[in-house]
PDB file of the backbone (N, CA, C, O) and the ligand in Angstrom, with CONECT records:
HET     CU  A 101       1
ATOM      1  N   UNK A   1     -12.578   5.902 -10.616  1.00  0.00           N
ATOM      2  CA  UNK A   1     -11.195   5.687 -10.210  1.00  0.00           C
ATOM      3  C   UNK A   1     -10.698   6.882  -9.409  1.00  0.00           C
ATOM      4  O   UNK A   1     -11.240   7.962  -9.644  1.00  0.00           O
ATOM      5  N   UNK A   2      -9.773   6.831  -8.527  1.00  0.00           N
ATOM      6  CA  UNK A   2      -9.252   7.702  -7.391  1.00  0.00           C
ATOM      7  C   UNK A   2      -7.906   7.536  -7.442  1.00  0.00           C
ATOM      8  O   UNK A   2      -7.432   6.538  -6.900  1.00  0.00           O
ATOM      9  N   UNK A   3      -7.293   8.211  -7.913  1.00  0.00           N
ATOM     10  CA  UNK A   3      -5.616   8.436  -7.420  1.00  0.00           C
ATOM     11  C   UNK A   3      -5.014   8.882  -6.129  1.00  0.00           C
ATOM     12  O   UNK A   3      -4.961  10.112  -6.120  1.00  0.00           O
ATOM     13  N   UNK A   4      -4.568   8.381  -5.099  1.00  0.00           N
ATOM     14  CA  UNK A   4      -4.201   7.897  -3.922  1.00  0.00           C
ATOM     15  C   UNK A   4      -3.042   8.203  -3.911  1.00  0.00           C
ATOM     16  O   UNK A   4      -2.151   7.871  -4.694  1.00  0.00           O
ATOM     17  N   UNK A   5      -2.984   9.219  -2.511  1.00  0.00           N
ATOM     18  CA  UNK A   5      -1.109   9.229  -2.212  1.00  0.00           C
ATOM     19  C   UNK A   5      -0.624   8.599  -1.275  1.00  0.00           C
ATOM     20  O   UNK A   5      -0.594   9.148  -0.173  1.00  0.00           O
ATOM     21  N   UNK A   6      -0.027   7.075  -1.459  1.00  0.00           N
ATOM     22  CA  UNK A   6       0.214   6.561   0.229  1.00  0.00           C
ATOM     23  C   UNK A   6       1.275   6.691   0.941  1.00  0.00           C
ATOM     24  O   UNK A   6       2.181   6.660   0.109  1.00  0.00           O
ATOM     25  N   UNK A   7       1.571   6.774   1.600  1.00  0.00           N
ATOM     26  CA  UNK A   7       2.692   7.028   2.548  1.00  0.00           C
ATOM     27  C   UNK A   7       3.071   6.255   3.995  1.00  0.00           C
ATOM     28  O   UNK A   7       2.464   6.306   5.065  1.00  0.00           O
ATOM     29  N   UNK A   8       4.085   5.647   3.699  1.00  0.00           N
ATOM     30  CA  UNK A   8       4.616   5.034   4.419  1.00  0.00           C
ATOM     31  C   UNK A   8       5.852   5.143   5.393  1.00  0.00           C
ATOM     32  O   UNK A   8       6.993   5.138   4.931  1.00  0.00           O
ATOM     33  N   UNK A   9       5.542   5.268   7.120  1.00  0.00           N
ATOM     34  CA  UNK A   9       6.852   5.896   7.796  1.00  0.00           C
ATOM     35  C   UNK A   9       7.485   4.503   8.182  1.00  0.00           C
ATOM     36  O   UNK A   9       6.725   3.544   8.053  1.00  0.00           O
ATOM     37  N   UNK A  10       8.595   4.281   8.577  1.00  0.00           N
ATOM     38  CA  UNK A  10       9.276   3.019   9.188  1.00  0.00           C
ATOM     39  C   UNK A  10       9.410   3.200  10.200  1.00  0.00           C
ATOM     40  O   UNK A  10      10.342   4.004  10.204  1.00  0.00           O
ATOM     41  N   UNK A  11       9.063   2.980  11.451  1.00  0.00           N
ATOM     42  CA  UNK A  11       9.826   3.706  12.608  1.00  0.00           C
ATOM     43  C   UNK A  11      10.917   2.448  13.530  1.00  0.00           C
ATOM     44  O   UNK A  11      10.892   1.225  13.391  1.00  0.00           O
ATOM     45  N   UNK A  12      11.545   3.030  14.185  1.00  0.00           N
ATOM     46  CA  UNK A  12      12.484   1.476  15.219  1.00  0.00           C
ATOM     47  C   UNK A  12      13.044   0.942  13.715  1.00  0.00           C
ATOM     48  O   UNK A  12      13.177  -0.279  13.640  1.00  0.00           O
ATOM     49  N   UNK A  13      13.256   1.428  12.970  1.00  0.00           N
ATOM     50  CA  UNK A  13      14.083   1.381  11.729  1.00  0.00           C
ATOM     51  C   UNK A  13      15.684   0.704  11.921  1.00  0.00           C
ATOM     52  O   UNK A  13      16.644   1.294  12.416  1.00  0.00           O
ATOM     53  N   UNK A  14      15.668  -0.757  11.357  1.00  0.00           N
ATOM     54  CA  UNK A  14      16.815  -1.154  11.609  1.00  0.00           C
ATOM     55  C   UNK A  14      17.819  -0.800  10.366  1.00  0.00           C
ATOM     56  O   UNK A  14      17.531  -0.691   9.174  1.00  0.00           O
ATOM     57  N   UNK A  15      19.497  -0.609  11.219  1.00  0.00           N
ATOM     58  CA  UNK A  15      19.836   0.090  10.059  1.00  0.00           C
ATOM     59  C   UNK A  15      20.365  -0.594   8.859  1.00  0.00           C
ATOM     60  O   UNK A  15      20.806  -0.014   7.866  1.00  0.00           O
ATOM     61  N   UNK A  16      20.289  -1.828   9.023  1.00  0.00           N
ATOM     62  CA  UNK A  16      19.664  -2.528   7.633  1.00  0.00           C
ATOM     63  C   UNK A  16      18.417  -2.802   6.554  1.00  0.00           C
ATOM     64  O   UNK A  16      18.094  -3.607   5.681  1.00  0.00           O
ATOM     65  N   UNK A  17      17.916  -1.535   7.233  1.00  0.00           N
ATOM     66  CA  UNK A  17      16.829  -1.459   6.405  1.00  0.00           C
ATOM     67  C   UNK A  17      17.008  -0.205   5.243  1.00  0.00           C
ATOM     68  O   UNK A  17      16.861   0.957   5.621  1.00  0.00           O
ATOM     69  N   UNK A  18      17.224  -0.406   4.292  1.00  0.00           N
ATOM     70  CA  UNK A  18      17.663   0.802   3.244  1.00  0.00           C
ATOM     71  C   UNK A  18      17.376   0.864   1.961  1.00  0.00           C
ATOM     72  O   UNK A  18      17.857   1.313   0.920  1.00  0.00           O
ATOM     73  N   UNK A  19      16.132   0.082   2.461  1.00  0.00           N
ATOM     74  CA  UNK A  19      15.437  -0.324   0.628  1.00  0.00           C
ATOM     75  C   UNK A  19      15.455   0.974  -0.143  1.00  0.00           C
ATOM     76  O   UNK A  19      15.295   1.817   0.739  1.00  0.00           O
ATOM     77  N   UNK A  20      15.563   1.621  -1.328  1.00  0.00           N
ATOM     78  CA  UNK A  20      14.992   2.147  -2.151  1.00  0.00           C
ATOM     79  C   UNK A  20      13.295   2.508  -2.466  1.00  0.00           C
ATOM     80  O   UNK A  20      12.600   3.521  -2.540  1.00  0.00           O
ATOM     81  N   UNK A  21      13.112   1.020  -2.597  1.00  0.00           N
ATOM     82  CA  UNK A  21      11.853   1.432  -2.886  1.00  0.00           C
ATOM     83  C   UNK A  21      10.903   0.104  -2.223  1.00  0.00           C
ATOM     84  O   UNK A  21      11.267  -1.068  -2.316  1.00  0.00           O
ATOM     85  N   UNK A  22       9.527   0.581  -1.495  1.00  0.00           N
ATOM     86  CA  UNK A  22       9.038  -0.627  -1.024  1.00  0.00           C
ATOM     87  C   UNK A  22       7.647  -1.025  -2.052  1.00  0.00           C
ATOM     88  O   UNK A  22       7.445  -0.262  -2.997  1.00  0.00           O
ATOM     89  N   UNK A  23       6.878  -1.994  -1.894  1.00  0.00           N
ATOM     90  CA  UNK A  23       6.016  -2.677  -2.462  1.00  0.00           C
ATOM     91  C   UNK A  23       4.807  -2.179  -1.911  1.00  0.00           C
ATOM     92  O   UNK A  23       5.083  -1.833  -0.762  1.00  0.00           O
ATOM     93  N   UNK A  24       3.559  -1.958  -2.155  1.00  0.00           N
ATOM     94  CA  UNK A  24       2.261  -1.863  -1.856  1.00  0.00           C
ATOM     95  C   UNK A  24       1.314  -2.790  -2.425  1.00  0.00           C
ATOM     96  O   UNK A  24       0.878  -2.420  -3.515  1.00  0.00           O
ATOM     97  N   UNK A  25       0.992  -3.594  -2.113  1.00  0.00           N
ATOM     98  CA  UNK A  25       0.274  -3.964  -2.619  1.00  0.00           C
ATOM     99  C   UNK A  25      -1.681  -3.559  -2.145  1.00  0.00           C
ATOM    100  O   UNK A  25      -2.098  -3.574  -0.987  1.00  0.00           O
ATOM    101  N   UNK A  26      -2.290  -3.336  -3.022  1.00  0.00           N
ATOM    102  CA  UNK A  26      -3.770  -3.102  -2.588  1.00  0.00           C
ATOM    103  C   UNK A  26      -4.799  -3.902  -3.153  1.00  0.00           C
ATOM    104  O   UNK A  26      -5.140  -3.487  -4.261  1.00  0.00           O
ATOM    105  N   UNK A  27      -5.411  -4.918  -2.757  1.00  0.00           N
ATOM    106  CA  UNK A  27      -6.888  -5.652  -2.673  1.00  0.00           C
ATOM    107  C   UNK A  27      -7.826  -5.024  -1.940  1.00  0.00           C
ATOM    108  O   UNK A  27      -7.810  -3.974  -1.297  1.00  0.00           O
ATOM    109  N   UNK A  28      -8.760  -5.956  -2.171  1.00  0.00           N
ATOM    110  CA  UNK A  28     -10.007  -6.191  -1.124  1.00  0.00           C
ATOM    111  C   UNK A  28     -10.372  -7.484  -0.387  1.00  0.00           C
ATOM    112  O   UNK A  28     -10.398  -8.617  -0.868  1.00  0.00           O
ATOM    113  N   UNK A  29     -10.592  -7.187   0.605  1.00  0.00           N
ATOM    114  CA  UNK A  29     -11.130  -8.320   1.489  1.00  0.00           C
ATOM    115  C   UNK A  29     -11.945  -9.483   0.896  1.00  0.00           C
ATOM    116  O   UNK A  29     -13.156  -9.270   0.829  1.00  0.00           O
ATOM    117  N   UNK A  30     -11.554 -10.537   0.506  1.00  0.00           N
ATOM    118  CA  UNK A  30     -12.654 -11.465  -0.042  1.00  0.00           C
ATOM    119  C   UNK A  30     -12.998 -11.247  -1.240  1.00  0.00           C
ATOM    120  O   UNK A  30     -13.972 -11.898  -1.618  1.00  0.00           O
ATOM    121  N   UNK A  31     -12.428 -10.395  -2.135  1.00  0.00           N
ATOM    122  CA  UNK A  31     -12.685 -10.181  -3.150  1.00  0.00           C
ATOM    123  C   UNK A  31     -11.701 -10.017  -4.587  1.00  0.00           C
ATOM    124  O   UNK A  31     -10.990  -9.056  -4.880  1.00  0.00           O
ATOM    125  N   UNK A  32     -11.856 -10.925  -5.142  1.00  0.00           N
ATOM    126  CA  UNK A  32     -10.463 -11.047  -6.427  1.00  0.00           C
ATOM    127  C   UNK A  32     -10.653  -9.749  -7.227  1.00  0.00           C
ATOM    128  O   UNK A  32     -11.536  -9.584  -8.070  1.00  0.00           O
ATOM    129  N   UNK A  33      -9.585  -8.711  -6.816  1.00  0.00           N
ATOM    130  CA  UNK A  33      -9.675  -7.368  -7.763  1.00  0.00           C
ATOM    131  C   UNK A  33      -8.798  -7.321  -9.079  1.00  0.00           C
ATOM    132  O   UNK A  33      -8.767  -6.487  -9.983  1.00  0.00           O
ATOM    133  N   UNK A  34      -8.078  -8.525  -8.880  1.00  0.00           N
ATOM    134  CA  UNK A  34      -7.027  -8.303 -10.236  1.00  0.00           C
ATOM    135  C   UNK A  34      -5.632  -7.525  -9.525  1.00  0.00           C
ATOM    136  O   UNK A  34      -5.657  -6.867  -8.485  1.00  0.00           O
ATOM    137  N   UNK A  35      -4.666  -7.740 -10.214  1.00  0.00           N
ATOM    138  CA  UNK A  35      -3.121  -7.158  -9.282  1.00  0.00           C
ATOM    139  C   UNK A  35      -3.230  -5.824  -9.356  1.00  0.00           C
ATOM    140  O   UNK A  35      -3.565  -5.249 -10.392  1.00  0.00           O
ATOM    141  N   UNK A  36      -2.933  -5.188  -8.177  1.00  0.00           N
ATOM    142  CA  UNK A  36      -3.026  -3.563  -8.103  1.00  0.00           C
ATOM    143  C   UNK A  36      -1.917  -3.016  -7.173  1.00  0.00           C
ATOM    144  O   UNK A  36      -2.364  -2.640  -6.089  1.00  0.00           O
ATOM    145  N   UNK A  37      -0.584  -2.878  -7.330  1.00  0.00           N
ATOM    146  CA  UNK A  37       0.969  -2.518  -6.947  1.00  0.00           C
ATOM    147  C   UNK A  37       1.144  -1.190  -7.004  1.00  0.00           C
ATOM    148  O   UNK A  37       0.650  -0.540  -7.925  1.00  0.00           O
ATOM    149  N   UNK A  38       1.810  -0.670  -6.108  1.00  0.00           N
ATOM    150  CA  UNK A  38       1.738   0.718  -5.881  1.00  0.00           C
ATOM    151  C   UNK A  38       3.568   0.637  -5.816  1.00  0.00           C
ATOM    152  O   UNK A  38       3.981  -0.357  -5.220  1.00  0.00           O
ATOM    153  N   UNK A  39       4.380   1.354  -6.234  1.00  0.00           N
ATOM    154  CA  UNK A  39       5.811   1.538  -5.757  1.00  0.00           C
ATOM    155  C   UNK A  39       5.876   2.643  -5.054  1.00  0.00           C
ATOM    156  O   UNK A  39       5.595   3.781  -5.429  1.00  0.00           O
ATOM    157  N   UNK A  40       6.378   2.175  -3.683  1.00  0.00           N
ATOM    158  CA  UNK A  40       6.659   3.678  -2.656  1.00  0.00           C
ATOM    159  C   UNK A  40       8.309   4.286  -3.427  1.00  0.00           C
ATOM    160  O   UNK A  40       8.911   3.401  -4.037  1.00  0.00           O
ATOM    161  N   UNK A  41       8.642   4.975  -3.415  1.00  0.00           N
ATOM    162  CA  UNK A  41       9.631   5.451  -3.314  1.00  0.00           C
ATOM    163  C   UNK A  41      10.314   6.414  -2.001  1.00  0.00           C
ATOM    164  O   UNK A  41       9.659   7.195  -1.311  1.00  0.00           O
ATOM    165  N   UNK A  42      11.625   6.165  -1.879  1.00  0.00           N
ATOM    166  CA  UNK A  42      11.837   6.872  -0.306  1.00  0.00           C
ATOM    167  C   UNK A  42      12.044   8.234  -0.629  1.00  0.00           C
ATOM    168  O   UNK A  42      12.804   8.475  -1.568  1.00  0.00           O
ATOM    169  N   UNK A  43      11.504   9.175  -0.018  1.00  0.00           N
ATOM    170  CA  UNK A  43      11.443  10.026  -0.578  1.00  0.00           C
ATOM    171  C   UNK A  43      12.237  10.915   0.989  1.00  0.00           C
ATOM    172  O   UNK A  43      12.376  12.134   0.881  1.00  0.00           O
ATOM    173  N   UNK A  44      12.552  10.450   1.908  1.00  0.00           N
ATOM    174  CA  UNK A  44      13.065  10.896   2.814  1.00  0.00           C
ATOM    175  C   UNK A  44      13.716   9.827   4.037  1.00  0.00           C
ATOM    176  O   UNK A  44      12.807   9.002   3.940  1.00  0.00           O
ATOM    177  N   UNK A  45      14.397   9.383   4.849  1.00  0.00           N
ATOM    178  CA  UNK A  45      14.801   8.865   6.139  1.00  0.00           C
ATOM    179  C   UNK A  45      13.957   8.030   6.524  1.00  0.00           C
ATOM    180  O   UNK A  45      13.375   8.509   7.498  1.00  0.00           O
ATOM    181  N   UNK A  46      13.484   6.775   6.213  1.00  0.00           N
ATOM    182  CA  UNK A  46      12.360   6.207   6.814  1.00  0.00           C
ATOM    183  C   UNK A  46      10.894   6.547   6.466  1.00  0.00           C
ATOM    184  O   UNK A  46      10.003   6.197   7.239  1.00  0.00           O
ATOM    185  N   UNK A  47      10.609   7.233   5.303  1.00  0.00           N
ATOM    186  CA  UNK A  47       9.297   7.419   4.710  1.00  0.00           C
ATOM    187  C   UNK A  47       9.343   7.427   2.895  1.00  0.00           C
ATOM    188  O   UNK A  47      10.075   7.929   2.042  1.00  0.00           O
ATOM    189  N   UNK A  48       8.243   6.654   2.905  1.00  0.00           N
ATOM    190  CA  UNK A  48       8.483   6.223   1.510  1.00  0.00           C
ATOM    191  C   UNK A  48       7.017   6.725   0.870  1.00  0.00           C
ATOM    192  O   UNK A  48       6.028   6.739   1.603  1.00  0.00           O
ATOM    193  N   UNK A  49       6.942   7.066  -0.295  1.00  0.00           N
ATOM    194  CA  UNK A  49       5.926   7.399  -1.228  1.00  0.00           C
ATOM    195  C   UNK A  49       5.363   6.951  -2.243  1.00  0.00           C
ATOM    196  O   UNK A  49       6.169   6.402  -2.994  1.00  0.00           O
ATOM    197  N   UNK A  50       3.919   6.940  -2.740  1.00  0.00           N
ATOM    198  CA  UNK A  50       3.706   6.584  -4.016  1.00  0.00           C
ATOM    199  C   UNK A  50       2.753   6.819  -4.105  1.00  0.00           C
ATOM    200  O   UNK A  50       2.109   6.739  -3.058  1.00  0.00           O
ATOM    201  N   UNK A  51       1.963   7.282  -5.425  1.00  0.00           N
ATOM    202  CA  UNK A  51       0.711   7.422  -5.983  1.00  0.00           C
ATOM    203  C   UNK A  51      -0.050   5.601  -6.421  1.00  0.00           C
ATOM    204  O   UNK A  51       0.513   4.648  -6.960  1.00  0.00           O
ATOM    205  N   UNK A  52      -1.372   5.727  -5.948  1.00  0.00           N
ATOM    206  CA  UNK A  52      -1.790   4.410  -6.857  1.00  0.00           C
ATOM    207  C   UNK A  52      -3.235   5.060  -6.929  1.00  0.00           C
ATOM    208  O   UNK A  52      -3.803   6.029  -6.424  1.00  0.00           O
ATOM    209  N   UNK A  53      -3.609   3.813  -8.007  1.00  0.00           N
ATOM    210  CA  UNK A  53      -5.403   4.112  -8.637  1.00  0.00           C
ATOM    211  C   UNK A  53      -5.978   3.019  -8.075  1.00  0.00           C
ATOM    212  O   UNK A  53      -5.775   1.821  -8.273  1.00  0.00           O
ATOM    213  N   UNK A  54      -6.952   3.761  -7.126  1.00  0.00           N
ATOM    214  CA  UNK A  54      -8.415   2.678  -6.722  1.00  0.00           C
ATOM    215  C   UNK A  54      -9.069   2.368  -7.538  1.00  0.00           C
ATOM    216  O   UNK A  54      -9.434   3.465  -7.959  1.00  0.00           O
ATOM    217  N   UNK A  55      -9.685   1.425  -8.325  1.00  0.00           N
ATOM    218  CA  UNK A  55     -10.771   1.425  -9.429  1.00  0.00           C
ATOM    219  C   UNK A  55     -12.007   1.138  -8.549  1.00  0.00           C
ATOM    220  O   UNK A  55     -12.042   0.225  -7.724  1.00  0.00           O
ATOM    221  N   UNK A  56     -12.758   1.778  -8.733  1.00  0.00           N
ATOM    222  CA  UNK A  56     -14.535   1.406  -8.188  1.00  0.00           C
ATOM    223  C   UNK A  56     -14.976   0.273  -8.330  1.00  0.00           C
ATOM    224  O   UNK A  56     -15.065  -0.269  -9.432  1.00  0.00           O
ATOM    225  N   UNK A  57     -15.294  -0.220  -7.317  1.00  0.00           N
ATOM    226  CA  UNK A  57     -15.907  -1.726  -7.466  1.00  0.00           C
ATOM    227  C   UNK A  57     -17.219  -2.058  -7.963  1.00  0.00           C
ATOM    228  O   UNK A  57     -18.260  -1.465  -7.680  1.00  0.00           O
ATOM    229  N   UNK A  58     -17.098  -2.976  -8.667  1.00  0.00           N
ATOM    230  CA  UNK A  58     -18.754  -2.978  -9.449  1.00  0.00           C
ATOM    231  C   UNK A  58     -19.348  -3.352  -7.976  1.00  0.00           C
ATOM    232  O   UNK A  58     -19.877  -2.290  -7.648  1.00  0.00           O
ATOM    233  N   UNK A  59     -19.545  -4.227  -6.959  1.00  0.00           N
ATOM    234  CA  UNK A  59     -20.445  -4.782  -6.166  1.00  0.00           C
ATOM    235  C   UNK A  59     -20.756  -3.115  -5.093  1.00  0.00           C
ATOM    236  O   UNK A  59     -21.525  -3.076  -4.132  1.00  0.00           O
ATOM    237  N   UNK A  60     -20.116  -2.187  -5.495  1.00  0.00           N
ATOM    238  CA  UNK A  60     -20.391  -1.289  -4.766  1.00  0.00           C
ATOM    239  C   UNK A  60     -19.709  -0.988  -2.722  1.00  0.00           C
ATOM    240  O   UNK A  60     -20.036  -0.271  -1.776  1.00  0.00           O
ATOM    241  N   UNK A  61     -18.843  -1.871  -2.959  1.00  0.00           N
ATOM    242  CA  UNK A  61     -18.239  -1.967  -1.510  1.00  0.00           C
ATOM    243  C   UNK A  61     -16.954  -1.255  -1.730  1.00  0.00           C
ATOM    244  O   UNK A  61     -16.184  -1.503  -2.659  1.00  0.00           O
ATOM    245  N   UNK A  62     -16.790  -0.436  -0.897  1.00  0.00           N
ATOM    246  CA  UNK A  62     -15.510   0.272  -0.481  1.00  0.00           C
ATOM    247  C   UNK A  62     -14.301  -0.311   0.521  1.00  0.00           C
ATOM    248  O   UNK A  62     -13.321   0.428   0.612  1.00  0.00           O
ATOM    249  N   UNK A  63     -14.277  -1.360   1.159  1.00  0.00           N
ATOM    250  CA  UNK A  63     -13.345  -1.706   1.720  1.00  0.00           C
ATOM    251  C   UNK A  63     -12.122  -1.983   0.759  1.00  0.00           C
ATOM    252  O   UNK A  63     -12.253  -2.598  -0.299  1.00  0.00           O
ATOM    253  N   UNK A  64     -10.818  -1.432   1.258  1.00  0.00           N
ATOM    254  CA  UNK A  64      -9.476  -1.994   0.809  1.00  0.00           C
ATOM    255  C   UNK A  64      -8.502  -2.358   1.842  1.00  0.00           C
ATOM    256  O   UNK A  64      -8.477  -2.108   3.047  1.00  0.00           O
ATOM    257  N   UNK A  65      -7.472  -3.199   0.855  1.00  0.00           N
ATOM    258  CA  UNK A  65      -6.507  -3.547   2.224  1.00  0.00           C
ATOM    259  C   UNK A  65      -5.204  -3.393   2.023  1.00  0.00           C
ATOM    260  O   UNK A  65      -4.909  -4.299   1.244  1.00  0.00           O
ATOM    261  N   UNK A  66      -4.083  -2.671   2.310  1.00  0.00           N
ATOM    262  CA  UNK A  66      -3.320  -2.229   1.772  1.00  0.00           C
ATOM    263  C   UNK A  66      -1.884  -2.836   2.492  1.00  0.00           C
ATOM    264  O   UNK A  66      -1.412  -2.230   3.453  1.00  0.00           O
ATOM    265  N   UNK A  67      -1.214  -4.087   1.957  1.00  0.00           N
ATOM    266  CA  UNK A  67      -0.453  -4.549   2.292  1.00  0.00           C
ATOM    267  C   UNK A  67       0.952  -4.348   2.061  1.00  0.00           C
ATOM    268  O   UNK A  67       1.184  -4.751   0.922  1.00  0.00           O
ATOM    269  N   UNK A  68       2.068  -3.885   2.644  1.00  0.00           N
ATOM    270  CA  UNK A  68       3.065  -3.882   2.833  1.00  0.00           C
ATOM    271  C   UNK A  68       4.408  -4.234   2.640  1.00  0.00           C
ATOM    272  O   UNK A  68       5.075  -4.238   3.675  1.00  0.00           O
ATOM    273  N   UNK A  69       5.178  -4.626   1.269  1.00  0.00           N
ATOM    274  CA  UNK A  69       6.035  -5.928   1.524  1.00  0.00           C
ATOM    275  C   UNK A  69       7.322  -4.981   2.278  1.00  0.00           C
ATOM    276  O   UNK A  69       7.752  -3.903   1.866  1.00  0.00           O
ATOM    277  N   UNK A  70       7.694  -5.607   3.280  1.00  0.00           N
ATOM    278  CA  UNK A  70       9.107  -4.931   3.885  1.00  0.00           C
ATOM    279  C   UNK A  70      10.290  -5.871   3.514  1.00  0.00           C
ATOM    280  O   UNK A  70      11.473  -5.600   3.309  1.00  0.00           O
ATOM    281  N   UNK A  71       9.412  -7.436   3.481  1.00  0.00           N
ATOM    282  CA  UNK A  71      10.519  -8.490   3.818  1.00  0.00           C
ATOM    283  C   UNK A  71       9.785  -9.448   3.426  1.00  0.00           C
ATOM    284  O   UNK A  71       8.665  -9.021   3.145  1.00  0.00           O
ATOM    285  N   UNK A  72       9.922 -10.909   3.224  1.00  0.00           N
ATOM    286  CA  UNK A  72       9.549 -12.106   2.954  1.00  0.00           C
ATOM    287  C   UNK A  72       8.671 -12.393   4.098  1.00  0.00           C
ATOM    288  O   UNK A  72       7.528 -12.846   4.037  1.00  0.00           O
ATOM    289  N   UNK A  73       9.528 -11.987   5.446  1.00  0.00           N
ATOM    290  CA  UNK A  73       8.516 -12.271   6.871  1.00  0.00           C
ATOM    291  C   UNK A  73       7.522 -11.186   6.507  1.00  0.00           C
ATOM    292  O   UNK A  73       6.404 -11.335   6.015  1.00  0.00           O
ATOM    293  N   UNK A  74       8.305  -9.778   6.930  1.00  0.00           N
ATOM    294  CA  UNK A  74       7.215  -8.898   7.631  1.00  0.00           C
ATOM    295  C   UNK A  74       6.189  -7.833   6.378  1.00  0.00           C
ATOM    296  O   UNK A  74       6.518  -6.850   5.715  1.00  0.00           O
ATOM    297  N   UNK A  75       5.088  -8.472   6.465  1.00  0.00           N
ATOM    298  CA  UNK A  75       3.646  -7.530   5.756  1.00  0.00           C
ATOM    299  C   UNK A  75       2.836  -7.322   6.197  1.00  0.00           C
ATOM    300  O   UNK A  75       1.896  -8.102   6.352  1.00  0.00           O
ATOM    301  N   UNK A  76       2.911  -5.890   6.659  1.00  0.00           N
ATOM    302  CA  UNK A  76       2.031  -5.523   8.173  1.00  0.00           C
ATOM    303  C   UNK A  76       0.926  -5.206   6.414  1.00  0.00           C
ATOM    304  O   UNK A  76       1.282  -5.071   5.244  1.00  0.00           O
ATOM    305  N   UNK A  77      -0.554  -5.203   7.145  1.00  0.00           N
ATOM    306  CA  UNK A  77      -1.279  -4.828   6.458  1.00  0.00           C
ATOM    307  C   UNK A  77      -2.606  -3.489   7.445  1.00  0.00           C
ATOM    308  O   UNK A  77      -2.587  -3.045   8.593  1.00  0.00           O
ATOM    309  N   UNK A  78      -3.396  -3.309   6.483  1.00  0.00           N
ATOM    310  CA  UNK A  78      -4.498  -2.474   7.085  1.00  0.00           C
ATOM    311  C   UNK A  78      -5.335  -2.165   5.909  1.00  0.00           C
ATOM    312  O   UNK A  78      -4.903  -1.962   4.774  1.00  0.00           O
ATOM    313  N   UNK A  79      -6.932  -2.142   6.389  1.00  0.00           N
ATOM    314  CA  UNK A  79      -7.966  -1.579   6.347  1.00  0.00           C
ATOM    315  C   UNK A  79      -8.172  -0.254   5.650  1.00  0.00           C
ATOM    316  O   UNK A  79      -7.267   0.569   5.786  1.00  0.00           O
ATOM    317  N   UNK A  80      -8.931  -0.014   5.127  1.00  0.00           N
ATOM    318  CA  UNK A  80      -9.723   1.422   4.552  1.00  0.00           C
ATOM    319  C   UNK A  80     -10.501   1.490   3.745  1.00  0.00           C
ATOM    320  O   UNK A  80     -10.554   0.707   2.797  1.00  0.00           O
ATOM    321  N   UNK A  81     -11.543   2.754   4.000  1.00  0.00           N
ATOM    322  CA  UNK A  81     -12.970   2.666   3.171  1.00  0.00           C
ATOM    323  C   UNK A  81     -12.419   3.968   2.131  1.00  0.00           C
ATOM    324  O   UNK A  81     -11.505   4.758   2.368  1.00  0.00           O
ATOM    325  N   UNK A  82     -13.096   3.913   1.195  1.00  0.00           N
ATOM    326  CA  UNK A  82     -12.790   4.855  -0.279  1.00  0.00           C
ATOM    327  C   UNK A  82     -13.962   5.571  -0.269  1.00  0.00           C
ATOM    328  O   UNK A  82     -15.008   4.924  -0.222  1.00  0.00           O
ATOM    329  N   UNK A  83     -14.002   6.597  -0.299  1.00  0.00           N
ATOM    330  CA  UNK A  83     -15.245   7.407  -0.477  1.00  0.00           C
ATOM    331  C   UNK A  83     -15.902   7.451  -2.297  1.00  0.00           C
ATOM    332  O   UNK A  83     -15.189   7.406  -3.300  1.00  0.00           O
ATOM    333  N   UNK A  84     -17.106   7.528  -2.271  1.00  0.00           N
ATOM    334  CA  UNK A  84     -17.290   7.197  -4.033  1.00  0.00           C
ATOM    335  C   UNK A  84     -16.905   8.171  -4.135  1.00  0.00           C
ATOM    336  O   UNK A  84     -16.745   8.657  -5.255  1.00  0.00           O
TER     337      UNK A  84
HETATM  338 CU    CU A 101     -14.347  -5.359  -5.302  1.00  0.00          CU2+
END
């Protein structure tokens, strides 16, 4: 397991955007990991924070995907490999 600091900037920030706190969610590609939620907290003007735990995958693959909730529409997502 790996404890992870993610960080999230907003930029073109509308000024209805003033969440508190945003959602992370982290999977894997094609692969049912079980629910794994990260809470950012804003920790400044458009950047938000949070610690989460990677657990090691038994099949031995490092890909994750680390999705976003901003809004009902918008969940930008992305890619990343975990080093063992
Ligand atoms: Cu897996």
């Amino acid at each position: 397991m790996q404890e992870l600091l993610f960080e999230a900037s907003v930029s073109g920030g509308s000024p209805l955007f003033s969440a508190d706190t945003l959602l992370l969610d982290l999977s894997m590609p094609g692969m049912e990991m079980g629910k794994n939620e990260v809470t950012l907290r804003k920790a400044a003007e458009n950047l938000y924070r949070g610690t989460g735990v990677i657990v090691k995958c038994p099949s031995g693959r490092t890909l994750w995907r680390a999705t976003l909730s901003i809004s009902e529409t918008l969940k930008p997502s992305f890619t990343f490999n975990v080093r063992e």
